[in-house]
Residue, then its C-alpha position, 0 to 999 in steps of 0.5 A: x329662270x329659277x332665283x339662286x338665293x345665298x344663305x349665309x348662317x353658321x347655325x345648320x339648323x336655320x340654313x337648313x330650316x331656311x334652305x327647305x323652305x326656299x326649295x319649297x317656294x321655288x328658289x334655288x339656294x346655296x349656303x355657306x357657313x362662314x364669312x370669307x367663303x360666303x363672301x367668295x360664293x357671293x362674288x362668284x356666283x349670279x345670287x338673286x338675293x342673299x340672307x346674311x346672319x351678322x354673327x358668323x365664324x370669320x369675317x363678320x357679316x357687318x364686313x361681308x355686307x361691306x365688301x360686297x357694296x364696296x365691289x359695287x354688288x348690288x345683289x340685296x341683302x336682307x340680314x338676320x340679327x340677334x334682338x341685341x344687335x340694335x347697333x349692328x341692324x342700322x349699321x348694316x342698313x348704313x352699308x347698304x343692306x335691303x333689310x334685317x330680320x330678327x332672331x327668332x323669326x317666323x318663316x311665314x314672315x321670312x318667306x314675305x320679306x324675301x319675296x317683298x325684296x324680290x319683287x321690288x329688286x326685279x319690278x321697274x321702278x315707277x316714274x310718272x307716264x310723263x317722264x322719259x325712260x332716259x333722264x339726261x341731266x348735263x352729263x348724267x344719264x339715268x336710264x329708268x328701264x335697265x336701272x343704268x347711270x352714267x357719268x360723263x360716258x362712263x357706267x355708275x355702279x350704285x346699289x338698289x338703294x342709291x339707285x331707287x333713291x337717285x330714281x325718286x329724286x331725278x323723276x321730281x325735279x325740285x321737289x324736297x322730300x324729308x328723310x322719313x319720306x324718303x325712308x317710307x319710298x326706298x325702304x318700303x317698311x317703317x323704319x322709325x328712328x333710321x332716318x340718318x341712314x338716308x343720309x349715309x346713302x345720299x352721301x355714298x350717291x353723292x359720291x359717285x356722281x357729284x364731282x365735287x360731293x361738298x358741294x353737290x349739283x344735283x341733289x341738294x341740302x334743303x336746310x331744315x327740311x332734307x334733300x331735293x333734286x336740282x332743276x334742269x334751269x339751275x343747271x343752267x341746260 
């Protein structure tokens, strides 16, 4: 099935420079011009990917992206941002953006970033040959294949990020990992400088699966160093 694509740009010129280019490589694009009837397409519709300008008439993409996340759509997300906006790209990434691409760009590199989330947003996350399809942790269930969680018999609905960081964690076991490692893992690009925004997505995670985030079970602060996943003894199973 051809992927339907979501462009989201106030500019005609880019979404229609954009919007060639994806016909040209296969995808099936859709535009909107403004932030309230982007944000409505991107409700309605089955989007495989979609490319948010931050600076749009009406609501913002800052708040497209957080609605969004705040529905629980995990569809990514790959921003365009002005060189100006530094702010606003760890901002958008903190939101639960896949990526930021800066204004002016090339379309080789458009085209590169777009297939790269892509391929990481269909590709089963990779877990050791050793490890079940279905991790079982007092509770919670993390079904690998179908990126599925659950929570005391109820379905978790997390982002691609919050997912692939919860696949990393629950497939090592005590395991610490630094921010940065785990920025390299999930994010796949250096982004040097961001490592706060691991912490923005932990505490999201832990937020829906900790029932006390304060004082999580499963994964825990390792002070001075970051985070690690708790061990099955620990939890007493």
């Amino acid at each position: 099935m051809t992927t339907r694509i979501l462009i989201i740009e106030d500019d005609p010129e880019i979404a229609g420079l954009v919007e060639f280019h994806l016909i040209d490589q296969g995808y099936r694009p859709d535009r909107a011009g403004d932030g309230e009837s982007g944000l409505a397409q991107a409700l309605d519709g089955d989007f495989g990917l979609i490319i948010l300008d931050l600076m749009i008439p009406g609501i913002d993409g800052l708040e497209v992206c957080r609605r969004l996340r705040g529905e629980g759509r995990r569809t990514p997300i790959l921003m365009l941002t002005a060189k100006s906006e530094e702010i606003d790209k760890v901002v958008g990434l903190e939101l639960g953006a896949d990526d930021y691409l800066t204004k002016p760009f090339s379309v080789r590199e458009l085209m590169a970033r777009v297939k790269a989330i892509l391929r990481r947003a269909q590709a089963p996350p990779e877990v050791p040959q050793q490890v079940s399809q279905t991790l079982e942790y007092e509770g919670l269930s993390i079904h690998l294949e179908n990126r599925r969680v659950i929570l005391n018999g109820r379905p978790v609905e997390l982002t691609t990020k919050e997912f692939d960081l919860l696949t990393i964690f629950a497939t090592h076991p005590g395991k610490p990992y630094t921010r940065e490692q785990l920025l390299n893992q999930v994010w796949g690009y250096s982004y040097s400088g961001y490592e706060h925004t691991v912490n923005s997505h932990i505490n999201r995670l832990r937020a829906k699966i900790e029932a006390d985030p304060s004082h999580p079970r499963f994964i825990r602060t390792v002070w001075g160093f970051g985070y690690r996943f708790v061990e099955r003894e620990e939890l007493g199973s």
